[in-house]
C-alpha positions in Angstrom: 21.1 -2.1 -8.2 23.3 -3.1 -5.4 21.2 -5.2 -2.4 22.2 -5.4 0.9 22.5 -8.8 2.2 20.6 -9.6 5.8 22.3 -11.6 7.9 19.2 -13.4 9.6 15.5 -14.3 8.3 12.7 -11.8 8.6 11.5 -14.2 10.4 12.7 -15.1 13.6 13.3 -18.3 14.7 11.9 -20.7 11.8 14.1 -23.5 9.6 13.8 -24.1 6.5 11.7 -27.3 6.8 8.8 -25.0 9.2 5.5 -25.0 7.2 5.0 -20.6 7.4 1.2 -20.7 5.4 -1.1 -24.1 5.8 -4.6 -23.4 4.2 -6.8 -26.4 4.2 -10.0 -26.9 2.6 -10.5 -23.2 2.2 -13.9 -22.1 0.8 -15.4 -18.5 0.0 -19.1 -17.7 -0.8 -19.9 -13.9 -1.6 -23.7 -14.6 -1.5 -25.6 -17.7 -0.4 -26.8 -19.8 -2.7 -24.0 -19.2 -5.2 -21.0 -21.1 -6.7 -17.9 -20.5 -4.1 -15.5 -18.3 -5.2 -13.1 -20.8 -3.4 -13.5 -24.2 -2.6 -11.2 -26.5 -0.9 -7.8 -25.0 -1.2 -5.4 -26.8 0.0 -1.6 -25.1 0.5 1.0 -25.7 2.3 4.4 -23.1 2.0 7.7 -23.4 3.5 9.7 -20.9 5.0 12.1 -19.0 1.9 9.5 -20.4 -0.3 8.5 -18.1 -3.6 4.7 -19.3 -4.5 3.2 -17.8 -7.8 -1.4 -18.3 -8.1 -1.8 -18.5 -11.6 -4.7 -18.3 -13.2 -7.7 -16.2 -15.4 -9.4 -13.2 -13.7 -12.2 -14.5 -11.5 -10.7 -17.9 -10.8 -10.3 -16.8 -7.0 -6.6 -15.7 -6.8 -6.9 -12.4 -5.3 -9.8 -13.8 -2.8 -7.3 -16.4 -1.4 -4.7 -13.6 -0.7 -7.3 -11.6 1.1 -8.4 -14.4 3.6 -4.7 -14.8 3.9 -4.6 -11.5 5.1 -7.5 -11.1 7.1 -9.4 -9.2 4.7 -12.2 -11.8 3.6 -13.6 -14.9 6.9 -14.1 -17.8 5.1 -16.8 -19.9 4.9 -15.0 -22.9 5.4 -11.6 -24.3 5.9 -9.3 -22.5 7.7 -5.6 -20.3 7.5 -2.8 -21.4 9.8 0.4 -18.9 10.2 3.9 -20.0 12.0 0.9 -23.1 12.8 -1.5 -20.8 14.6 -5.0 -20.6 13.4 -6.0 -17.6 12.5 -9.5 -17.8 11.2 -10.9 -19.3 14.6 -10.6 -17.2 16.6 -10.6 -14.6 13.8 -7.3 -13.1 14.0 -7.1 -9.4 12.5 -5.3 -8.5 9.6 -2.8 -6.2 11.7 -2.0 -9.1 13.8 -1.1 -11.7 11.6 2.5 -10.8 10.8 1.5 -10.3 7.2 2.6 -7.7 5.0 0.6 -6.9 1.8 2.1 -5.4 -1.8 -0.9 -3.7 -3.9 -0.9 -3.6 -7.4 -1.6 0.3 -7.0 1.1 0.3 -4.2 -0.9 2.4 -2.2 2.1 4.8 -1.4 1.3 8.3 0.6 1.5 11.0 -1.6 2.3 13.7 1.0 4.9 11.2 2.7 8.3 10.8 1.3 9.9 7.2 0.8 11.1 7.5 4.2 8.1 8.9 5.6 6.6 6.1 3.9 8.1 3.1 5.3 8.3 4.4 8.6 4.5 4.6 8.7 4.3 0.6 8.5 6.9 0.4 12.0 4.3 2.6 14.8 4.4 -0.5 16.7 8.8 -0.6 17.3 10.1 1.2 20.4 10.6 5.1 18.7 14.5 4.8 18.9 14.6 1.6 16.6 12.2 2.5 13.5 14.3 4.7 12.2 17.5 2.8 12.0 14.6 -0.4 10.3 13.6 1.9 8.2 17.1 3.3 6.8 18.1 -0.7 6.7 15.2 -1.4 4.4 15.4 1.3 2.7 19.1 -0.3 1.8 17.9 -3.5 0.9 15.7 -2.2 -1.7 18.6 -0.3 -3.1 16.7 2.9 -2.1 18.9 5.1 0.5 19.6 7.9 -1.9 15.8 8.6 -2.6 14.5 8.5 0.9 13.7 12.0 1.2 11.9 12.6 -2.3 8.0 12.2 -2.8 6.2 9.0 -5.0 5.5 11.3 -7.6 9.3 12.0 -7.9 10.1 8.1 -8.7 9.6 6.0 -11.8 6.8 3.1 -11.4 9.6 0.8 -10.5 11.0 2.8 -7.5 7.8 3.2 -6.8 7.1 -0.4 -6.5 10.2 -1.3 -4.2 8.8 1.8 -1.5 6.1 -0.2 -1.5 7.9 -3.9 -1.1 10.0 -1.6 1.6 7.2 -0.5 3.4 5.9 -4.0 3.2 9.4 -5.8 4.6 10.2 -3.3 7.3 7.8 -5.2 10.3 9.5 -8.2 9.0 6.6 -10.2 8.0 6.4 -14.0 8.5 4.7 -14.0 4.9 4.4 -11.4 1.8 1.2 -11.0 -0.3 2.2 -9.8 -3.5 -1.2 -8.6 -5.4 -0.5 -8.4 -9.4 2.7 -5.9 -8.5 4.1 -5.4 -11.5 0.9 -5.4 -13.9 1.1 -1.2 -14.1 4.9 -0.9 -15.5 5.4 -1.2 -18.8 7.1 -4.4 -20.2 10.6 -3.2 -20.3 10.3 -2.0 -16.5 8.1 -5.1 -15.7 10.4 -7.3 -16.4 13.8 -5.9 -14.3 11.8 -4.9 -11.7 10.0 -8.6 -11.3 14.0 -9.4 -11.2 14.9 -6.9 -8.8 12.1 -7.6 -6.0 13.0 -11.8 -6.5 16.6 -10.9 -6.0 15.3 -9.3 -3.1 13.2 -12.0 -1.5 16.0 -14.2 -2.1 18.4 -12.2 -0.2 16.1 -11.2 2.5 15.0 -14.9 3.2 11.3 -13.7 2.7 8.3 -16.4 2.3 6.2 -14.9 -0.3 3.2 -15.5 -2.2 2.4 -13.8 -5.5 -0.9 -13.4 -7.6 -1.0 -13.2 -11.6 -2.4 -14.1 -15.0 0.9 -13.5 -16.1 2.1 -16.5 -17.4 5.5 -15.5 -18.4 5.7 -13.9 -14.8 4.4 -17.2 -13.0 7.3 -19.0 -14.7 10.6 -16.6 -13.7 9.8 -16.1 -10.1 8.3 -18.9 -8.9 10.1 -21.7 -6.7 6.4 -23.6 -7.6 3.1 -22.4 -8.8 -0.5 -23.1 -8.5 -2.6 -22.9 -11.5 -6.0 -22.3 -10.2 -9.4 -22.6 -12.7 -13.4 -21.3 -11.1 -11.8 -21.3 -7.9 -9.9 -24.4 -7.3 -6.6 -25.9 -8.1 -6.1 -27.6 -11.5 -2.0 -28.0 -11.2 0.6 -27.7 -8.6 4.4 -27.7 -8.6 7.8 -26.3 -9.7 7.2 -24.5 -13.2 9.4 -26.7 -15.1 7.2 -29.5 -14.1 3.5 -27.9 -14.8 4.7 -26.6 -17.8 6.5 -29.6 -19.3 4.1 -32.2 -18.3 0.2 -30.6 -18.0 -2.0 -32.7 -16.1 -5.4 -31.0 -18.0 -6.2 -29.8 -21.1 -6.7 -26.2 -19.6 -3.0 -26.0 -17.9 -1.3 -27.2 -21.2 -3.5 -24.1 -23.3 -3.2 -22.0 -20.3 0.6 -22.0 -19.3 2.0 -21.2 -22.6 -0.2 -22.4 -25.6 -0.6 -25.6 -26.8 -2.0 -28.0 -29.7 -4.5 -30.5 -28.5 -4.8 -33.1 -30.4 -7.7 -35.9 -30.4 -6.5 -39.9 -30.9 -6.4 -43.5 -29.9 -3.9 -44.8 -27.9 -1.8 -48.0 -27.4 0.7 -47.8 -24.6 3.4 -45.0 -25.4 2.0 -44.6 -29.2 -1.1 -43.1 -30.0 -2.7 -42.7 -33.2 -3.7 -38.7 -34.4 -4.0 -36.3 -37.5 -0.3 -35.9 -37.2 0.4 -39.4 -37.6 1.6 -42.0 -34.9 2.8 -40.1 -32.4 5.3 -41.3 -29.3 3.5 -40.8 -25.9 5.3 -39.4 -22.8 3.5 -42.2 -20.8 1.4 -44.4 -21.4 -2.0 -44.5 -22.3 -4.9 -46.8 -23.8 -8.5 -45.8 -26.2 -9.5 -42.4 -27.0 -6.9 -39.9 -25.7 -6.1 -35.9 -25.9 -2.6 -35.4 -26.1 -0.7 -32.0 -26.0 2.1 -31.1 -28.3 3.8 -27.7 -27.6 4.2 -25.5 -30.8 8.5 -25.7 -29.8 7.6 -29.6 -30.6 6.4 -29.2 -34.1 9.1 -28.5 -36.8 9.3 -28.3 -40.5 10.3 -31.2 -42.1 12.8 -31.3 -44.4 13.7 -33.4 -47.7 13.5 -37.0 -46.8 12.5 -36.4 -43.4 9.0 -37.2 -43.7 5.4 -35.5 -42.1 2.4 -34.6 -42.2 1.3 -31.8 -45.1 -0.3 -28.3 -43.9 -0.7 -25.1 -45.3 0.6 -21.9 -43.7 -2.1 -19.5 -42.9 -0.8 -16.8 -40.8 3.5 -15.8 -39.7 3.9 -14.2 -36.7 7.8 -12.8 -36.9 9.5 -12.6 -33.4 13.2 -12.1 -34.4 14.5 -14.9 -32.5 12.2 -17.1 -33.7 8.7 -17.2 -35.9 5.2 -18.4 -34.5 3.5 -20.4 -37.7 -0.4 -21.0 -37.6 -0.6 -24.0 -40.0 -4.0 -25.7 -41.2 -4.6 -29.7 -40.8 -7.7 -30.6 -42.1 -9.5 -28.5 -40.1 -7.8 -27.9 -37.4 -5.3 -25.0 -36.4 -2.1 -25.5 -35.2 0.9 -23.3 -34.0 4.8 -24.3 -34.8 7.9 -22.5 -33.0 10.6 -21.8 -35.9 13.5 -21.1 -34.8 15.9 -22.3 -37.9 16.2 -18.5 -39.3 14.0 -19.0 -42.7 11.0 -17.2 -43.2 8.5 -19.3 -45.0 5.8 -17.7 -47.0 2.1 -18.1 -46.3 -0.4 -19.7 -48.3 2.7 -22.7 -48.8 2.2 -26.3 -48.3 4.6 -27.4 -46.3 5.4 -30.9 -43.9 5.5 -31.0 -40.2 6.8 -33.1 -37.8 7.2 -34.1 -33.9 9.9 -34.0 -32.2 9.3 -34.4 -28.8 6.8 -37.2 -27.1 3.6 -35.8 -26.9 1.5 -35.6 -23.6 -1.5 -37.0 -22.9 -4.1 -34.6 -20.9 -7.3 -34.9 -19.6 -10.2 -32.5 -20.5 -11.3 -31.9 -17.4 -13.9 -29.8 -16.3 -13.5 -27.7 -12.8 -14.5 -29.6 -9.9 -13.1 -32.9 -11.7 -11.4 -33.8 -8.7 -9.5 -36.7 -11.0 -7.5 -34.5 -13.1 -7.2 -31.3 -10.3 -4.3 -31.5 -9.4 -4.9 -30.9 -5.8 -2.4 -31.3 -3.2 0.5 -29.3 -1.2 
Protein backbone atom coordinates (compact mmCIF):
# COMPACT_ATOMS: atom_id res chain seq x y z
CA UNK A 1 0.00 0.00 0.00
CA UNK A 2 1.43 3.14 -1.03
CA UNK A 3 0.82 6.24 1.80
CA UNK A 4 0.83 9.60 1.14
CA UNK A 5 3.13 11.58 3.16
CA UNK A 6 1.49 14.96 4.96
CA UNK A 7 3.54 17.68 4.97
CA UNK A 8 2.41 19.20 8.44
CA UNK A 9 0.87 17.65 11.81
CA UNK A 10 -2.85 16.99 12.14
CA UNK A 11 -2.37 19.07 14.60
CA UNK A 12 -1.76 22.51 14.19
CA UNK A 13 0.66 24.33 15.88
CA UNK A 14 2.14 21.84 18.65
CA UNK A 15 6.05 20.54 19.07
CA UNK A 16 7.08 17.62 19.77
CA UNK A 17 7.82 18.32 23.53
CA UNK A 18 3.65 19.72 23.93
CA UNK A 19 1.95 17.29 26.40
CA UNK A 20 -1.56 16.54 23.79
CA UNK A 21 -3.50 14.16 26.67
CA UNK A 22 -2.73 14.91 30.65
CA UNK A 23 -5.21 12.74 32.87
CA UNK A 24 -4.52 13.03 36.45
CA UNK A 25 -5.87 11.10 39.25
CA UNK A 26 -8.79 9.86 37.10
CA UNK A 27 -11.50 7.87 38.84
CA UNK A 28 -14.79 6.18 37.57
CA UNK A 29 -17.67 4.71 39.69
CA UNK A 30 -20.71 3.04 37.80
CA UNK A 31 -22.72 2.70 41.09
CA UNK A 32 -22.05 4.19 44.51
CA UNK A 33 -20.89 2.15 46.88
CA UNK A 34 -18.80 0.05 44.54
CA UNK A 35 -15.04 -0.64 43.67
CA UNK A 36 -14.03 2.20 40.90
CA UNK A 37 -13.82 0.98 37.70
CA UNK A 38 -10.83 3.58 37.55
CA UNK A 39 -8.93 5.01 40.19
CA UNK A 40 -6.20 7.45 39.97
CA UNK A 41 -4.87 7.31 36.53
CA UNK A 42 -2.29 9.21 35.90
CA UNK A 43 -1.06 9.83 31.95
CA UNK A 44 0.62 12.11 30.34
CA UNK A 45 1.19 11.73 26.15
CA UNK A 46 3.19 13.68 23.88
CA UNK A 47 2.42 14.96 20.65
CA UNK A 48 3.46 11.93 17.72
CA UNK A 49 3.23 9.71 20.67
CA UNK A 50 1.76 5.88 19.93
CA UNK A 51 0.20 4.75 23.56
CA UNK A 52 -1.00 1.03 23.75
CA UNK A 53 -3.63 0.19 27.50
CA UNK A 54 -2.91 -3.19 28.06
CA UNK A 55 -4.67 -5.24 30.08
CA UNK A 56 -7.60 -8.16 30.96
CA UNK A 57 -11.27 -7.39 30.04
CA UNK A 58 -12.70 -5.33 32.96
CA UNK A 59 -9.47 -3.76 34.13
CA UNK A 60 -10.94 -0.26 32.90
CA UNK A 61 -9.29 0.24 29.48
CA UNK A 62 -12.20 0.95 27.41
CA UNK A 63 -13.71 3.27 30.40
CA UNK A 64 -10.53 5.48 30.23
CA UNK A 65 -11.00 5.99 26.42
CA UNK A 66 -14.59 6.96 26.87
CA UNK A 67 -13.89 9.72 29.54
CA UNK A 68 -11.25 10.67 27.03
CA UNK A 69 -13.81 11.19 24.66
CA UNK A 70 -16.53 12.61 26.49
CA UNK A 71 -18.48 9.66 26.67
CA UNK A 72 -18.31 8.70 30.55
CA UNK A 73 -17.84 12.38 33.51
CA UNK A 74 -15.64 11.08 35.98
CA UNK A 75 -15.97 10.93 39.41
CA UNK A 76 -12.75 12.28 40.11
CA UNK A 77 -9.63 13.60 38.48
CA UNK A 78 -9.79 15.23 35.53
CA UNK A 79 -8.77 15.13 31.35
CA UNK A 80 -6.73 17.99 30.02
CA UNK A 81 -6.48 18.35 25.96
CA UNK A 82 -3.79 20.80 24.07
CA UNK A 83 -3.83 21.74 28.29
CA UNK A 84 -7.49 22.69 28.40
CA UNK A 85 -9.67 20.95 30.90
CA UNK A 86 -12.22 19.36 29.59
CA UNK A 87 -14.14 17.68 32.34
CA UNK A 88 -14.79 21.09 34.34
CA UNK A 89 -16.54 22.60 32.56
CA UNK A 90 -17.69 19.40 30.91
CA UNK A 91 -16.58 19.79 27.43
CA UNK A 92 -18.76 17.57 24.86
CA UNK A 93 -17.44 14.78 23.03
CA UNK A 94 -17.91 16.75 19.49
CA UNK A 95 -15.87 19.48 20.82
CA UNK A 96 -12.84 18.02 22.07
CA UNK A 97 -10.94 17.54 18.81
CA UNK A 98 -11.08 13.77 19.31
CA UNK A 99 -11.64 11.28 16.89
CA UNK A 100 -12.75 7.81 17.83
CA UNK A 101 -11.98 4.14 15.91
CA UNK A 102 -14.65 1.41 17.00
CA UNK A 103 -13.82 -2.02 17.08
CA UNK A 104 -17.14 -2.54 14.93
CA UNK A 105 -15.99 0.53 12.84
CA UNK A 106 -19.31 1.85 12.81
CA UNK A 107 -19.25 2.50 8.93
CA UNK A 108 -22.64 3.67 7.08
CA UNK A 109 -23.92 0.93 5.17
CA UNK A 110 -25.95 3.04 2.68
CA UNK A 111 -22.83 5.60 2.39
CA UNK A 112 -19.94 4.78 0.17
CA UNK A 113 -16.27 5.18 1.52
CA UNK A 114 -16.44 8.69 0.28
CA UNK A 115 -19.77 9.32 1.50
CA UNK A 116 -18.39 7.98 4.55
CA UNK A 117 -15.65 10.22 5.49
CA UNK A 118 -17.24 13.18 4.30
CA UNK A 119 -19.89 12.67 6.98
CA UNK A 120 -17.15 13.23 9.83
CA UNK A 121 -16.13 17.04 7.97
CA UNK A 122 -20.15 18.95 8.21
CA UNK A 123 -18.31 21.49 10.16
CA UNK A 124 -15.45 22.63 7.04
CA UNK A 125 -16.66 25.48 4.77
CA UNK A 126 -18.60 23.08 1.84
CA UNK A 127 -15.85 23.94 -0.87
CA UNK A 128 -12.96 22.35 1.29
CA UNK A 129 -14.52 18.84 2.59
CA UNK A 130 -14.27 17.40 -0.38
CA UNK A 131 -10.76 18.01 -1.46
CA UNK A 132 -10.01 16.68 2.91
CA UNK A 133 -11.88 14.02 2.17
CA UNK A 134 -10.14 12.78 -1.34
CA UNK A 135 -6.63 13.72 0.69
CA UNK A 136 -7.46 11.25 3.38
CA UNK A 137 -8.82 9.00 1.43
CA UNK A 138 -5.06 9.02 -0.17
CA UNK A 139 -3.33 8.59 2.95
CA UNK A 140 -5.12 5.48 3.77
CA UNK A 141 -4.21 4.21 0.44
CA UNK A 142 -7.95 4.23 -0.37
CA UNK A 143 -8.62 6.63 -3.62
CA UNK A 144 -9.61 3.82 -5.96
CA UNK A 145 -12.47 2.45 -3.62
CA UNK A 146 -14.10 5.72 -2.72
CA UNK A 147 -17.12 5.20 -4.56
CA UNK A 148 -17.95 1.38 -3.54
CA UNK A 149 -20.17 0.48 -0.34
CA UNK A 150 -18.61 -1.25 3.23
CA UNK A 151 -20.02 -4.31 2.21
CA UNK A 152 -17.89 -4.26 -1.00
CA UNK A 153 -14.48 -4.13 1.13
CA UNK A 154 -12.51 -6.80 3.07
CA UNK A 155 -12.44 -6.15 7.04
CA UNK A 156 -9.20 -4.44 6.49
CA UNK A 157 -10.40 -1.82 4.06
CA UNK A 158 -13.00 -1.59 6.06
CA UNK A 159 -10.99 -0.68 9.00
CA UNK A 160 -8.80 2.17 7.26
CA UNK A 161 -12.54 3.96 6.08
CA UNK A 162 -12.97 3.93 9.40
CA UNK A 163 -9.32 5.31 10.60
CA UNK A 164 -10.10 7.77 7.44
CA UNK A 165 -13.23 8.92 8.66
CA UNK A 166 -11.60 9.31 12.02
CA UNK A 167 -8.34 11.52 10.67
CA UNK A 168 -10.18 13.70 8.18
CA UNK A 169 -11.16 16.66 11.12
CA UNK A 170 -7.59 16.24 12.02
CA UNK A 171 -7.95 15.27 15.49
CA UNK A 172 -5.45 16.52 18.24
CA UNK A 173 -5.79 12.75 19.58
CA UNK A 174 -7.08 9.22 18.14
CA UNK A 175 -8.92 6.64 20.36
CA UNK A 176 -8.35 3.39 18.91
CA UNK A 177 -10.98 0.87 20.60
CA UNK A 178 -9.71 -2.91 20.13
CA UNK A 179 -9.53 -2.15 16.11
CA UNK A 180 -8.25 -5.00 14.76
CA UNK A 181 -9.81 -7.73 17.28
CA UNK A 182 -12.59 -8.70 14.28
CA UNK A 183 -9.94 -9.59 11.26
CA UNK A 184 -8.60 -12.66 11.25
CA UNK A 185 -4.76 -13.19 12.25
CA UNK A 186 -3.36 -13.01 8.91
CA UNK A 187 -5.32 -9.59 8.15
CA UNK A 188 -4.76 -8.52 11.89
CA UNK A 189 -1.53 -8.43 11.71
CA UNK A 190 -0.74 -6.19 8.17
CA UNK A 191 -3.45 -4.18 8.86
CA UNK A 192 -2.06 -3.32 12.62
CA UNK A 193 1.08 -2.44 10.23
CA UNK A 194 -0.68 -0.55 7.82
CA UNK A 195 -2.66 1.90 10.29
CA UNK A 196 1.00 2.45 12.45
CA UNK A 197 2.69 3.19 9.24
CA UNK A 198 -0.08 5.55 8.91
CA UNK A 199 0.12 7.33 12.27
CA UNK A 200 3.62 7.56 11.75
CA UNK A 201 3.38 9.41 8.54
CA UNK A 202 0.48 11.49 9.45
CA UNK A 203 2.22 12.77 12.75
CA UNK A 204 -1.05 11.53 14.71
CA UNK A 205 -0.98 11.23 18.73
CA UNK A 206 -2.87 8.17 19.36
CA UNK A 207 -4.01 5.95 22.01
CA UNK A 208 -4.92 2.28 21.53
CA UNK A 209 -6.90 -0.27 23.77
CA UNK A 210 -6.14 -4.14 23.79
CA UNK A 211 -5.60 -7.44 25.57
CA UNK A 212 -3.60 -8.18 22.81
CA UNK A 213 -0.31 -8.71 24.04
CA UNK A 214 1.47 -9.40 20.88
CA UNK A 215 -0.44 -6.17 19.53
CA UNK A 216 0.64 -3.95 22.67
CA UNK A 217 4.24 -4.83 21.85
CA UNK A 218 4.51 -3.92 17.72
CA UNK A 219 2.78 -0.68 17.81
CA UNK A 220 3.47 0.87 20.83
CA UNK A 221 6.08 3.79 21.36
CA UNK A 222 5.14 2.85 25.42
CA UNK A 223 2.42 0.94 26.96
CA UNK A 224 0.37 0.88 30.10
CA UNK A 225 -0.36 -2.38 31.63
CA UNK A 226 -3.37 -1.64 33.66
CA UNK A 227 -4.81 -4.47 36.41
CA UNK A 228 -8.81 -3.78 38.40
CA UNK A 229 -8.59 -0.44 37.13
CA UNK A 230 -5.24 0.99 37.78
CA UNK A 231 -1.82 0.97 36.47
CA UNK A 232 0.54 -1.89 37.40
CA UNK A 233 3.57 -0.91 34.63
CA UNK A 234 4.43 1.87 32.43
CA UNK A 235 6.98 2.45 29.66
CA UNK A 236 8.52 1.59 26.29
CA UNK A 237 7.69 -2.26 25.56
CA UNK A 238 11.13 -3.42 25.57
CA UNK A 239 11.45 -2.18 29.06
CA UNK A 240 8.01 -3.73 30.63
CA UNK A 241 8.59 -6.69 29.00
CA UNK A 242 12.26 -7.35 29.83
CA UNK A 243 12.24 -6.15 33.32
CA UNK A 244 8.48 -6.67 35.00
CA UNK A 245 8.00 -4.79 37.99
CA UNK A 246 5.05 -7.43 39.41
CA UNK A 247 4.41 -10.74 39.28
CA UNK A 248 1.13 -10.10 37.13
CA UNK A 249 3.07 -8.02 34.24
CA UNK A 250 5.86 -10.70 33.89
CA UNK A 251 2.68 -13.67 33.54
CA UNK A 252 0.74 -11.17 31.76
CA UNK A 253 3.03 -9.59 28.97
CA UNK A 254 4.16 -12.81 27.47
CA UNK A 255 4.28 -15.74 30.07
CA UNK A 256 6.50 -16.33 32.57
CA UNK A 257 8.00 -18.88 35.36
CA UNK A 258 7.77 -17.52 38.82
CA UNK A 259 9.92 -18.92 40.93
CA UNK A 260 9.97 -18.72 44.88
CA UNK A 261 13.67 -18.30 46.75
CA UNK A 262 16.00 -16.57 49.13
CA UNK A 263 18.11 -14.05 48.08
CA UNK A 264 21.66 -12.62 48.67
CA UNK A 265 22.51 -9.58 46.59
CA UNK A 266 22.52 -10.51 42.79
CA UNK A 267 22.25 -14.52 43.74
CA UNK A 268 19.34 -15.99 45.00
CA UNK A 269 18.73 -19.44 45.94
CA UNK A 270 15.51 -21.48 44.04
CA UNK A 271 14.41 -25.03 42.69
CA UNK A 272 16.57 -24.26 39.73
CA UNK A 273 19.53 -23.89 41.62
CA UNK A 274 21.51 -20.62 42.38
CA UNK A 275 20.37 -18.34 40.18
CA UNK A 276 22.12 -14.75 39.06
CA UNK A 277 19.74 -11.90 39.88
CA UNK A 278 19.25 -8.89 37.46
CA UNK A 279 19.56 -6.64 40.64
CA UNK A 280 19.82 -7.02 43.70
CA UNK A 281 17.85 -8.38 46.34
CA UNK A 282 17.82 -9.72 50.04
CA UNK A 283 15.34 -12.76 52.08
CA UNK A 284 12.49 -14.35 50.46
CA UNK A 285 12.09 -13.26 46.87
CA UNK A 286 9.89 -14.12 43.61
CA UNK A 287 11.89 -13.97 40.67
CA UNK A 288 10.76 -14.36 36.95
CA UNK A 289 12.63 -16.29 34.36
CA UNK A 290 11.15 -16.15 30.79
CA UNK A 291 10.64 -19.58 29.08
CA UNK A 292 13.39 -17.94 26.06
CA UNK A 293 15.75 -18.13 29.46
CA UNK A 294 15.55 -21.71 30.17
CA UNK A 295 17.47 -24.11 27.83
CA UNK A 296 18.41 -27.68 27.68
CA UNK A 297 21.50 -28.55 29.01
CA UNK A 298 23.77 -30.42 27.31
CA UNK A 299 26.69 -33.08 28.22
CA UNK A 300 28.87 -31.47 30.72
CA UNK A 301 26.91 -28.49 30.96
CA UNK A 302 25.21 -29.04 34.01
CA UNK A 303 21.27 -28.36 35.46
CA UNK A 304 18.64 -29.04 37.12
CA UNK A 305 16.63 -32.60 36.04
CA UNK A 306 12.79 -32.38 34.84
CA UNK A 307 10.61 -34.41 32.98
CA UNK A 308 8.85 -33.36 29.77
CA UNK A 309 5.13 -33.36 30.12
CA UNK A 310 3.67 -31.77 27.23
CA UNK A 311 5.53 -30.29 23.41
CA UNK A 312 3.93 -27.65 21.81
CA UNK A 313 5.63 -27.58 18.11
CA UNK A 314 5.79 -23.97 16.59
CA UNK A 315 8.09 -24.54 13.51
CA UNK A 316 10.47 -21.91 14.48
CA UNK A 317 10.75 -23.02 17.64
CA UNK A 318 9.11 -25.61 20.38
CA UNK A 319 7.22 -24.47 23.76
CA UNK A 320 8.29 -27.40 26.38
CA UNK A 321 6.07 -27.70 29.62
CA UNK A 322 8.61 -29.50 31.97
CA UNK A 323 7.85 -30.75 35.70
CA UNK A 324 10.17 -29.61 38.78
CA UNK A 325 9.06 -31.16 41.77
CA UNK A 326 5.89 -29.95 41.50
CA UNK A 327 5.93 -27.17 39.75
CA UNK A 328 5.32 -26.43 35.91
CA UNK A 329 7.56 -24.72 33.87
CA UNK A 330 7.75 -23.61 30.17
CA UNK A 331 11.16 -23.68 28.06
CA UNK A 332 11.56 -21.83 24.46
CA UNK A 333 13.58 -24.36 22.14
CA UNK A 334 14.76 -23.06 19.43
CA UNK A 335 17.87 -25.48 18.65
CA UNK A 336 15.83 -27.60 15.88
CA UNK A 337 15.55 -31.05 17.99
CA UNK A 338 12.36 -32.29 18.92
CA UNK A 339 12.59 -33.96 22.35
CA UNK A 340 10.19 -36.64 23.23
CA UNK A 341 7.76 -36.38 26.20
CA UNK A 342 7.77 -38.34 29.19
CA UNK A 343 12.03 -37.84 28.96
CA UNK A 344 14.15 -36.70 31.79
CA UNK A 345 16.06 -34.19 30.72
CA UNK A 346 18.40 -31.04 32.42
CA UNK A 347 17.67 -27.37 32.31
CA UNK A 348 19.44 -24.47 32.63
CA UNK A 349 19.47 -20.48 32.87
CA UNK A 350 20.79 -18.43 30.85
CA UNK A 351 19.81 -15.16 31.39
CA UNK A 352 19.74 -13.28 35.08
CA UNK A 353 16.55 -13.77 36.47
CA UNK A 354 14.19 -10.95 37.69
CA UNK A 355 13.03 -10.37 40.87
CA UNK A 356 9.15 -9.31 41.01
CA UNK A 357 6.90 -8.40 43.48
CA UNK A 358 3.46 -10.23 44.02
CA UNK A 359 1.61 -7.47 44.31
CA UNK A 360 -1.96 -7.16 44.74
CA UNK A 361 -3.99 -4.16 42.88
CA UNK A 362 -3.97 -1.11 44.82
CA UNK A 363 -0.31 -1.93 46.13
CA UNK A 364 0.77 1.32 45.39
CA UNK A 365 4.61 -0.07 45.99
CA UNK A 366 4.89 -2.19 43.22
CA UNK A 367 2.13 -0.11 40.63
CA UNK A 368 4.05 1.20 38.67
CA UNK A 369 2.34 4.45 38.60
CA UNK A 370 3.70 7.39 36.87
CA UNK A 371 3.71 9.35 33.32
Amino acid sequence: MTVARRTEPLAQGLTASTPILELQNLTKRYAPGLPPVLESLNLSVEAGELVTLLGPSGCGKTTTLRLIAGLETPDGGSVRLLGRDVTSPFVPPERRGVGLVFQDYALFPHLTVLGNVLFGLHTLPRPERLTRARETLALVGLTVFESRLPHQLSGGQQQRVALARALAPRPALLLLDEPFSNLDAGLRHATRQEVRTILRRSGTTALLVTHDQEEALAFSDRLLVMRAGQVEQIGPPHEVYTRPRTAFVANFLGRSNLLSGTASGLTARTALGTLPLAEAAHGPVLVSVRPEHLAFARAGEGGTPVIILAREYKGHDVTYTVRLGNQELLVHDASGEVRPEGGEVQVRVTQAARPVRAGEPGDRSSSGKGT
